[in-house]
C-alpha positions as CSV (number, residue, x, y, z in Angstrom):
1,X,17.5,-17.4,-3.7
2,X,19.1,-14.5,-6.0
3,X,22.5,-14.9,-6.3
4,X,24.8,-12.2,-6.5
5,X,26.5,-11.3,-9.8
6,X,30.2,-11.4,-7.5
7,X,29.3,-15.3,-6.0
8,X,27.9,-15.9,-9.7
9,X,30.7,-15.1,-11.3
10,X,33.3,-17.3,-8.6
11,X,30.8,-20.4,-9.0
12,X,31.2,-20.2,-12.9
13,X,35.1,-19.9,-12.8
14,X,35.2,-22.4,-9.9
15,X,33.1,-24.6,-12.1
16,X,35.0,-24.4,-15.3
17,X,38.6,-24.4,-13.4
18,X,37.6,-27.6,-11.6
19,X,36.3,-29.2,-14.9
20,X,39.0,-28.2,-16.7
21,X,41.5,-29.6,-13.6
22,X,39.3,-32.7,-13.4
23,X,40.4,-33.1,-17.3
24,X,43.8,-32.5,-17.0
25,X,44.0,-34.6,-14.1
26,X,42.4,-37.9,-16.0
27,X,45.0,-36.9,-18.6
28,X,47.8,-37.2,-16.8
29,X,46.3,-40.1,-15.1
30,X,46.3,-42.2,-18.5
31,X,49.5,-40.7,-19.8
32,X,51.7,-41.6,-16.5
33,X,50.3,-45.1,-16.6
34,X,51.5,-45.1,-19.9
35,X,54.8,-43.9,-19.7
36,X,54.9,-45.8,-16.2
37,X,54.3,-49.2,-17.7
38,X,57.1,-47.9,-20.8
39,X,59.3,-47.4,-18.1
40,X,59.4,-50.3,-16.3
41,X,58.5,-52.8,-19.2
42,X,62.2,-51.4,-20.4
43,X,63.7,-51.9,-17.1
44,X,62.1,-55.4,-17.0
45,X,64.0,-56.2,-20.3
46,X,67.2,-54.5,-19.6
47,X,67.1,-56.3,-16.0
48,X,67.4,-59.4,-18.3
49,X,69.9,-59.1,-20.6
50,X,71.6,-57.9,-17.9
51,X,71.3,-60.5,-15.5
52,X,72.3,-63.1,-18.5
53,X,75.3,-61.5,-19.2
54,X,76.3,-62.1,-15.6
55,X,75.4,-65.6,-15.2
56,X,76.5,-66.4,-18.7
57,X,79.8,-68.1,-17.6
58,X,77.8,-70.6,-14.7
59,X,75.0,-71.4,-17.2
60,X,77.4,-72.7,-19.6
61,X,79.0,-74.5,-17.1
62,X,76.2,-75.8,-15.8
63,X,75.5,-77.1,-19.2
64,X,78.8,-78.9,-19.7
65,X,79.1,-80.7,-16.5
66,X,77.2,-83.8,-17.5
67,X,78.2,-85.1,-13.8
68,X,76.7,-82.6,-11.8
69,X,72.9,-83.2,-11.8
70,X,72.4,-80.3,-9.3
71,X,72.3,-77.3,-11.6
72,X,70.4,-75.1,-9.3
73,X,73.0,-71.9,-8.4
74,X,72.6,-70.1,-5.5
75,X,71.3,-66.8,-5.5
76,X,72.4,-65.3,-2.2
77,X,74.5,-63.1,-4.4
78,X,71.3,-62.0,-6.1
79,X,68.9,-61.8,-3.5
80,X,68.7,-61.0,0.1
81,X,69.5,-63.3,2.9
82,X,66.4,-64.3,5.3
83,X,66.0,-61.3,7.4
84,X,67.9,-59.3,6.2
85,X,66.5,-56.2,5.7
86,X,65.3,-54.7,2.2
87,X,63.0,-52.4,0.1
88,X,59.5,-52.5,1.0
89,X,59.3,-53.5,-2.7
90,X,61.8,-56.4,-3.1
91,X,59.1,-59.5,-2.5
92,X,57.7,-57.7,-5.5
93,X,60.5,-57.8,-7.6
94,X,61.9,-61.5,-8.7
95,X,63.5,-63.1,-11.6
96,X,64.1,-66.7,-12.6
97,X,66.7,-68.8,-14.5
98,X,65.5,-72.4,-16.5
99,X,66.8,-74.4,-18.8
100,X,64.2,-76.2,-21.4
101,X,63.6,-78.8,-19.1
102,X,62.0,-76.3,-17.0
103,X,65.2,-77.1,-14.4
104,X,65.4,-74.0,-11.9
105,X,69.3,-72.9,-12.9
106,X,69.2,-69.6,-10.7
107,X,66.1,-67.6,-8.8
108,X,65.7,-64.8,-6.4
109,X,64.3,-65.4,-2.9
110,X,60.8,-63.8,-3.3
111,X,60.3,-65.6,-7.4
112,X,57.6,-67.3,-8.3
113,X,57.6,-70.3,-10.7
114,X,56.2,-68.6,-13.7
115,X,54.7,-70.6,-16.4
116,X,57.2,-71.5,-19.4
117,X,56.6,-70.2,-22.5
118,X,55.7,-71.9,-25.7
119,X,57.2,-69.2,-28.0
120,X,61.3,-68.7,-28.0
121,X,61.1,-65.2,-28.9
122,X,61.3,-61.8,-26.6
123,X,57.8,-60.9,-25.1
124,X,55.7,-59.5,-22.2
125,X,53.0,-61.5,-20.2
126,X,50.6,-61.3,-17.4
127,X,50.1,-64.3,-14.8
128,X,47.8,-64.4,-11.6
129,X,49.7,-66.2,-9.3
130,X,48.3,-65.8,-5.8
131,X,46.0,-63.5,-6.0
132,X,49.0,-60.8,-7.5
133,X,48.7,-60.1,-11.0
134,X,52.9,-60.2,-12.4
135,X,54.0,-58.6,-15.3
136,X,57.1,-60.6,-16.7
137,X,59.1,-60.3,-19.3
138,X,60.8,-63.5,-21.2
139,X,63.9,-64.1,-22.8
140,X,65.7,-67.0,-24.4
141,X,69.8,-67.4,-25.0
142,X,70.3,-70.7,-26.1
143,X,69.1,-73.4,-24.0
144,X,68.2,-71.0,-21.3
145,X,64.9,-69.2,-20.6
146,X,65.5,-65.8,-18.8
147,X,62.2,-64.5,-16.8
148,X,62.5,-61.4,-14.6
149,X,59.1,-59.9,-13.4
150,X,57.3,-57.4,-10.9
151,X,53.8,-57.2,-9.5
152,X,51.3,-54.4,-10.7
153,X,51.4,-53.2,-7.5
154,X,54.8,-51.2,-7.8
155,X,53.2,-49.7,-10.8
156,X,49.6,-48.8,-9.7
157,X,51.3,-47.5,-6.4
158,X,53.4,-45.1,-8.2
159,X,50.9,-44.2,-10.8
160,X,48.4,-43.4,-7.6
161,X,51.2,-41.5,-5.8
162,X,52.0,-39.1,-9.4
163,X,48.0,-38.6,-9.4
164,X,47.5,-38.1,-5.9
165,X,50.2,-35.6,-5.3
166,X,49.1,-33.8,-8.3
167,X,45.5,-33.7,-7.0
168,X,46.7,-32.7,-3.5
169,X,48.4,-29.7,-5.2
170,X,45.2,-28.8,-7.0
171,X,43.1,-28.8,-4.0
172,X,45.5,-26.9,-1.6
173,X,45.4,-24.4,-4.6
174,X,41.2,-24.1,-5.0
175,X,40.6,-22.2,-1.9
176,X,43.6,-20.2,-2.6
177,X,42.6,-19.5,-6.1
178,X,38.7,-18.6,-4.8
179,X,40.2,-16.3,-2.3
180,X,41.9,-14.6,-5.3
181,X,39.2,-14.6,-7.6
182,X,36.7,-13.2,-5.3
183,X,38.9,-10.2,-4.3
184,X,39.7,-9.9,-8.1
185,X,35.8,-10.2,-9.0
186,X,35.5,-7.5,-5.9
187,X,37.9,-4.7,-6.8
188,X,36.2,-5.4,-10.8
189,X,32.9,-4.3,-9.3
190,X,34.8,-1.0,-7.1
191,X,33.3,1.3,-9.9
192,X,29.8,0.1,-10.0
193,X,30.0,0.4,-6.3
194,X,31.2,4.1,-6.2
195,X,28.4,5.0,-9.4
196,X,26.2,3.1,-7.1
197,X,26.9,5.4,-3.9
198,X,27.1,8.9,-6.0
199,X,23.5,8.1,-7.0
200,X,22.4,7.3,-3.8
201,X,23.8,10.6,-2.1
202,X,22.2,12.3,-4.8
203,X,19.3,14.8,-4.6
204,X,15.8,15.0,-6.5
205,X,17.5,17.9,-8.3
206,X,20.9,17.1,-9.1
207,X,20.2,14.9,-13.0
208,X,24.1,16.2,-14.0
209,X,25.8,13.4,-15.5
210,X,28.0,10.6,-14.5
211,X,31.5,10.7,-14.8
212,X,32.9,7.9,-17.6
213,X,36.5,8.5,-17.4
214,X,37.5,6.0,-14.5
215,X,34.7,3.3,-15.5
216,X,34.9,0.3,-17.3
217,X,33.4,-0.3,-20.3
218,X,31.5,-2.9,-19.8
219,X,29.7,-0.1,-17.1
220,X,29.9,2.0,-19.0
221,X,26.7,1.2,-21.3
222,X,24.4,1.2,-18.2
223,X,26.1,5.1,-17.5
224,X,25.4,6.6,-20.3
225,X,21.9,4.9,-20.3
226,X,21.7,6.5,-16.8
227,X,22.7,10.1,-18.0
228,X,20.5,9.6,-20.9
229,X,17.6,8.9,-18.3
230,X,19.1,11.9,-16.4
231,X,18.8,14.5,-19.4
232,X,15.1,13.3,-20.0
233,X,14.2,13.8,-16.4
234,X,16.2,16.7,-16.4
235,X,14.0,17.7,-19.4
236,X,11.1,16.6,-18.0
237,X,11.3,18.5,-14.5
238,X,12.4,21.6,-16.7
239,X,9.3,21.8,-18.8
240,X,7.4,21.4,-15.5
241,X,8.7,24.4,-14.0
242,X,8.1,26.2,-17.3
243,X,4.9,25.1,-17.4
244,X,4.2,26.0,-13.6
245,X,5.5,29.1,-14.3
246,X,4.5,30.1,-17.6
247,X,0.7,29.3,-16.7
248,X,0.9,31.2,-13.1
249,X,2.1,34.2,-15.4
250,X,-0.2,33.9,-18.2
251,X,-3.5,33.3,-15.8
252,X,-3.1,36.1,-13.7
253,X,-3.6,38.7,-15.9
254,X,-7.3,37.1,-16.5
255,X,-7.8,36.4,-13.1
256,X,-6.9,39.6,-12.3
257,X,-9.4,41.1,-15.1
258,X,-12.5,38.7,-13.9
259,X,-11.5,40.2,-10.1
260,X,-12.5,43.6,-12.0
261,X,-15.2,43.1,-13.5
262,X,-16.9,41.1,-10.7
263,X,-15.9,43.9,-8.5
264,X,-17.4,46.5,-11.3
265,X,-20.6,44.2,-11.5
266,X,-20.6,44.0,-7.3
267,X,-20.5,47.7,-7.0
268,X,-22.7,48.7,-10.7
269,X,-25.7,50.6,-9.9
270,X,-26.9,50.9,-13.4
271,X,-28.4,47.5,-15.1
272,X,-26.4,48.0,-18.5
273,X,-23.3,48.6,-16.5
274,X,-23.5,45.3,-14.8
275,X,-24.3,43.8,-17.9
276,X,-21.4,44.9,-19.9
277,X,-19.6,43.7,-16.5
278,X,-20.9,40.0,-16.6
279,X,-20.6,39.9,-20.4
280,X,-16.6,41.2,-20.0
281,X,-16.3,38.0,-17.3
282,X,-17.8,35.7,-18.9
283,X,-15.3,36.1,-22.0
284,X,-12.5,36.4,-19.6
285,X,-13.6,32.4,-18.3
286,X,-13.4,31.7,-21.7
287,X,-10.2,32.9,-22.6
288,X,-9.4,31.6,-19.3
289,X,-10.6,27.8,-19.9
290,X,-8.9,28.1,-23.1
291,X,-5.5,28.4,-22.3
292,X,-6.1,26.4,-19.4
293,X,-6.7,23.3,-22.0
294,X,-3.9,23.9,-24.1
295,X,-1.4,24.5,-21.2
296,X,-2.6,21.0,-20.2
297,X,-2.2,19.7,-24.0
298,X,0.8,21.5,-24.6
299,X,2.2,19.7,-21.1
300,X,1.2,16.3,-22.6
301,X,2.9,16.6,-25.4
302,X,5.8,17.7,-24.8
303,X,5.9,15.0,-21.8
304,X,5.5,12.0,-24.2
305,X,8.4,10.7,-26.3
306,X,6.0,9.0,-28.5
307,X,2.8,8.9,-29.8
308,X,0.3,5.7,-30.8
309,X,0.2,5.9,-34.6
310,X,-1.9,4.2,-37.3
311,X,-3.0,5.1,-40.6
312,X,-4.3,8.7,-40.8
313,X,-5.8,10.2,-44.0
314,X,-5.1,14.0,-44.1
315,X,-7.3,14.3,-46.4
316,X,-10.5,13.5,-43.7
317,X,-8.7,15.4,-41.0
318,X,-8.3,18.7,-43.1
319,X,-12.1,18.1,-44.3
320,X,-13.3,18.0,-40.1
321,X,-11.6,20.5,-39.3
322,X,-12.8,22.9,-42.2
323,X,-16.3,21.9,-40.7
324,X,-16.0,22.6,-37.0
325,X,-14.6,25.8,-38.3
326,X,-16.7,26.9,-40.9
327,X,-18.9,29.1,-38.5
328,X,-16.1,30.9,-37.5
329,X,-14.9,31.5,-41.0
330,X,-18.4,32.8,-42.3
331,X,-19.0,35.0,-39.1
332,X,-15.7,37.2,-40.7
333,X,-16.7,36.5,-44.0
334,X,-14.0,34.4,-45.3
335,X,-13.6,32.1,-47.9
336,X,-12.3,29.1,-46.3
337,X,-11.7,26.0,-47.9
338,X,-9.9,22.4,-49.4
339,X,-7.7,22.0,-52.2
340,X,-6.0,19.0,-53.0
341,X,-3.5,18.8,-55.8
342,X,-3.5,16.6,-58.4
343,X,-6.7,16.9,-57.7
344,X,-8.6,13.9,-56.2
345,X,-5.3,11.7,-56.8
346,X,-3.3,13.1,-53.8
347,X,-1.4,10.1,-51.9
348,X,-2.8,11.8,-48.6
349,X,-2.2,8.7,-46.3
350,X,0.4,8.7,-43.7
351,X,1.2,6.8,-40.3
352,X,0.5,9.0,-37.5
353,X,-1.5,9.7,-34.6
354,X,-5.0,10.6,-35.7
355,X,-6.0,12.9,-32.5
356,X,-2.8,14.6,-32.7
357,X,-2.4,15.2,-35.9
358,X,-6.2,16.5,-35.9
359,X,-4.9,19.6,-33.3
360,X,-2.3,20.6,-35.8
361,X,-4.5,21.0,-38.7
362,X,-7.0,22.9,-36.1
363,X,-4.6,24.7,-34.6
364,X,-3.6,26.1,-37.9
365,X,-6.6,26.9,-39.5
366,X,-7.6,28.6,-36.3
367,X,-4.7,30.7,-36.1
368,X,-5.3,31.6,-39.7
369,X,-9.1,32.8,-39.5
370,X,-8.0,35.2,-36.1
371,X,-5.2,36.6,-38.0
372,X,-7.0,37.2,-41.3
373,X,-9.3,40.5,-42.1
374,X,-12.7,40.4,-42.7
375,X,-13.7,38.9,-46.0
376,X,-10.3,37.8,-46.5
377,X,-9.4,34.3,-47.8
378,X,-8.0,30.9,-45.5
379,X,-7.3,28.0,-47.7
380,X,-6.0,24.7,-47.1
381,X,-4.2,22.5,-50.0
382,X,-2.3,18.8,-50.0
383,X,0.3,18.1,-52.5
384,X,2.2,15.2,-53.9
385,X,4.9,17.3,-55.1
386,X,7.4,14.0,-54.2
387,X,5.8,10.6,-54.5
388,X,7.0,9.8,-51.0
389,X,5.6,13.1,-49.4
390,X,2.5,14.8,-48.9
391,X,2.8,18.6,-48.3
392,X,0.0,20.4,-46.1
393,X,0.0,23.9,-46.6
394,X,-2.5,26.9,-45.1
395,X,-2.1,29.7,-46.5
396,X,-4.0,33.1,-45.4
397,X,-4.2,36.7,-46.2
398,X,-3.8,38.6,-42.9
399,X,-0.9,40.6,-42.1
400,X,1.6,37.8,-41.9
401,X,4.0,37.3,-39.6
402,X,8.2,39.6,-40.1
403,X,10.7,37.4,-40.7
404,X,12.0,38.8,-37.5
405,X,9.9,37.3,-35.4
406,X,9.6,34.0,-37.0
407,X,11.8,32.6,-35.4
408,X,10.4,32.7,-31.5
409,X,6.9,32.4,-33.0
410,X,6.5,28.5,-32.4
411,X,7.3,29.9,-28.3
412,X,5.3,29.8,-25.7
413,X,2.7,33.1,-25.3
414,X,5.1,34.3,-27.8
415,X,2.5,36.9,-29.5
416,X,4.5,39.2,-31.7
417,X,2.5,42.5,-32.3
418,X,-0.7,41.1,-32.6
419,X,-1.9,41.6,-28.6
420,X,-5.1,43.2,-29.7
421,X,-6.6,39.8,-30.8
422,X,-7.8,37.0,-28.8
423,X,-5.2,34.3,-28.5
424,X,-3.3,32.8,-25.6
425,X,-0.1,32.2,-27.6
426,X,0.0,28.6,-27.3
427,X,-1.4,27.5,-30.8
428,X,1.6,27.2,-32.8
429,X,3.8,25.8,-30.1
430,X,1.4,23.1,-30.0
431,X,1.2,22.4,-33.6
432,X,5.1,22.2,-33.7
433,X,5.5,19.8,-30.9
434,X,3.3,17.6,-32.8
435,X,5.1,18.0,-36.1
436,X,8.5,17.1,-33.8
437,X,6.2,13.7,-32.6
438,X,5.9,12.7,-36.5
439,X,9.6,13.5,-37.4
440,X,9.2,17.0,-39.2
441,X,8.6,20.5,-38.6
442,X,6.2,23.1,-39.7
443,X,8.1,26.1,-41.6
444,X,6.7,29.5,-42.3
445,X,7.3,30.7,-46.0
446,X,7.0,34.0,-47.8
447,X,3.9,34.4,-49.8
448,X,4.0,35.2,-53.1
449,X,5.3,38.7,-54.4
450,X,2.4,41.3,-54.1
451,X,0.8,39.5,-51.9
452,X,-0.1,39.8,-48.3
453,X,-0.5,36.7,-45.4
454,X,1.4,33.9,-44.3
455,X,2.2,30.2,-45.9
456,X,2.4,27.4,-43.2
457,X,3.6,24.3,-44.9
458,X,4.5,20.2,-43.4
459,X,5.6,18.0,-44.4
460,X,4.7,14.3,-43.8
461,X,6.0,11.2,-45.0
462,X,3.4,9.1,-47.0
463,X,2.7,4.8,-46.1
C-alpha cells in the first residue's frame, strides 16, 4: 500500500521522537540509579555516625561495667514497638550495634545479623540474607562496630517510580504530539492542496501561470516546472492554431485555382483548351503537395525540442544535395557548385541530425536556383575561418533580398515581392528552425560591393 506523503512524514517523526525518548529515557534510567544509590549510600553513612554519637555515652558504659554481662540495650527508643504502626518501608531499614566479640550492644526491631567484617575501616557491602539483597554500610569507633543497612528494594522501587512516571508522561504526550504534528504536517501541505484544486478547475485553454507568491519553496520547484510545462503547451497549442490556420489560408487559393481549371477543362470545347486546363491543374497539385509536405515538416519541427544527433559531415550533405539539384540548376543554366576552403582540409564534421541538417542545405540551395536569373551563378563554400567552427555559406546572384524585409523573411509564406515565382514561402522558415535545433541561426549578409544576390551564411560548431 502507498503511503501518503502526510502519514509518511508523522511515521518518520513518531519514529525518531520515540527513539530519541527511548534514549533519553535509558539515560535517565542509569543516571537516577546512580545518583539514587549516591544518595542513599550517603544517608546510610551519615545514619551511622549519627546513631554513634547518640549511643556513645551507653557504649562506653557498657564497656566499663565489668559486672554487668548483659550489654544488649534496648532499642524501643530506636525502633517501633510490635504493632505499632510505621512506614511501609521500616522492615527495610535496620541498623546494628556490636562489640568485637560480635556481642549485640543495640539493634532495631526489623535488623538482621549481618556478617562482621574483617577489615576496621569505613566501607559498603552487599549480603543475601533471606532471599533480600542488603546494602550496608560499616563503621568502627573503638571497640564497637556500627552497621546500619537497607534492602535494594527501597532503591529499585524509587528508581522504577522516577522511570515510570517519566515514561507515563511521555506516553500521555505521544498521541498529543501526533495529533499536533498531523495538523502541523496538514496546514504545511494547505498550498499544494489549493495549486492542486486551481489545476483541477482549470480548462484545456487556460496554460497562464501559477501564482508563487503565497507558496513555499520547497513547492515551489514543482510550480515553476508546471508553468514551464504550461508555456510549452501554451507554445505548442499556439503553433497549432497557426499552423491550422496558416495552411487553411495558404491552400485555398490552389484549391480554389484547381476548382477553375477543372471547371475550364469540364466546360472546354476545344482539345488545346482542355489541355492547357489539365496542364494548369496538374501544376496546381504540385504546388499544392508541396506546401502540404513542408507545412507538415515545418509542424514537426517546430513541435520537437530536440533532435537525435550523431556525427554529420557537411561536406557529404552539401555534395547530395548539389546532385539532387543539379537538373534544376542546368535547366536555368546555372553554374552551381562546391567550394571548400582551405581546400580539401576543411574540419567539416559536426554533431547534428543528419536528415535535418540535409533540409537546410536543400532548402537553401533551392531557394537560391528559383531566385537566381538564367545563367546566373549558385555556389556553395565551407570555411574553417575559426578552428572550432565551420561556416556554410550559399551565395547567389539573383535580385537579393532589401534589408527591409529581412527581417520577416525567415516567416511563414512571408514572400516579399517575389510572388511571381513558384514558392510556398515556407523554405527559409524551415531552414531556421533547424539552425535554432543545432544552437545557431542562419543570417543574411550583404554581398560584395557591385555585386548583385544574396549571402546565407551558418554557422555550426565543429566535434
Amino acid at each position: 500500500m502507498t503511503l501518503s506523503i502526510r502519514r509518511r512524514l508523522l511515521l518518520i517523526l513518531l519514529s525518531v521522537i520515540c527513539g530519541l525518548w527511548g534514549t533519553v529515557t535509558w539515560r535517565v534510567y542509569l543516571k537516577t540509579q546512580h545518583e539514587v544509590e549516591e544518595l542513599f549510600d550517603a544517608h546510610l553513612a551519615q545514619s551511622a555516625k549519627v546513631l554513634f554519637g547518640l549511643l556513645q555515652h551507653e557504649v562506653t558504659e557498657n564497656e566499663n561495667d565489668e559486672d554487668d554481662r548483659e550489654t544488649n540495650i534496648e532499642l524501643d527508643d530506636f525502633g517501633s514497638e510490635p504493632g505499632t504502626p510505621g512506614h511501609r518501608y521500616e522492615h527495610k531499614i535496620a541498623f546494628l550495634i556490636r562489640n568485637q566479640q560480635g556481642q549485640i550492644l543495640a539493634r532495631s526491631n526489623t535488623a538482621p545479623l549481618f556478617p562482621l567484617p574483617s577489615i576496621a575501616t569505613e566501607h559498603f557491602s552487599d549480603y543475601t540474607i533471606n532471599q533480600h539483597l542488603w546494602r550496608v554500610f560499616t563503621i568502627k569507633q573503638g571497640q564497637v562496630f556500627i552497621q546500619t543497612g537497607e534492602r535494594y528494594d527501597i532503591r529499585n522501587e524509587l528508581i522504577q517510580e522516577i522511570v515510570s512516571s517519566t515514561l507515563s508522561i511521555l506516553i500521555i504526550a505521544l498521541p498529543l504530539l501526533a495529533l499536533l504534528i498531523w495538523i502541523g504536517i496538514g496546514r504545511s501541505f494547505q498550498p499544494l492542496q489549493r495549486v492542486a484544486t486551481e489545476i483541477a478547475s482549470r480548462t484545456s485553454d487556460q496554460l497562464q501561470p501559477l501564482e508563487t507568491k503565497t507558496i513555499p519553496l520547497e513547492i515551489t520547484v514543482i510550480i515553476n516546472a508546471l508553468n514551464s510545462l504550461f508555456t510549452r503547451l501554451k507554445q505548442a497549442f499556439d503553433n497549432e492554431r497557426r499552423f491550422t490556420s496558416d495552411a487553411a489560408h495558404e491552400l485555398r487559393t490552389p484549391l480554389a485555382g484547381l476548382k477553375t481549371q477543372a471547371q475550364v477543362a469540364y466546360r472546354a470545347i476545344d482539345p488545346q483548351q482542355r489541355q492547357q486546363a489539365l496542364q494548369q491543374i496538374i501544376h496546381g497539385v504540385d504546388r499544392a503537395t508541396l506546401m502540404v509536405s513542408q507545412l507538415l515538416t515545418l509542424a514537426r519541427l517546430e513541435a520537437s525540442q530536440g533532435l537525435t544527433k550523431t556525427e554529420v559531415n557537411l561536406h557529404d550533405l552539401a555534395s547530395q544535395v548539389i546532385t539532387e539539384l543539379t537538373p534544376q540548376a542546368l535547366a536555368k543554366a546555372i553554374d552551381l557548385g562546391l567550394e571548400e576552403e582551405p581546400p580539401g582540409g576543411a574540419v567539416t564534421t559536426l554533431l547534428g541530425n543528419p536528415e535535418a541538417l540535409y533540409l537546410l542545405i536543400r532548402n537553401l540551395v533551392d531557394n537560391a536556383i528559383r531566385y537566381t536569373p538564367q545563367e546566373g551563378q549558385v555556389t556553395v563554400s565551407l570555411e574553417n575561418l575559426v578552428p572550432s567552427k565551420v561556416t556554410l555559406r550559399v551565395i547567389d546572384t539573383g535580385p537579393g533580398i532589401p534589408l527591409a524585409q529581412r527581417t520577416r523573411i525567415f516567416e511563414r509564406f512571408y514572400r516579399g515581392d517575389n510572388q511571381n515565382i513558384p514558392g510556398s514561402g515556407l523554405g527559409l522558415s524551415i531552414a531556421q528552425q533547424i539552425a535554432k535545433l543545432h544552437q545557431t541561426e542562419i543570417q543574411l549578409e550583404e554581398v560584395p560591393p557591385l555585386l548583385s544576390g544574396l549571402r546565407a551564411r551558418v554557422e555550426f560548431t565543429v566535434t
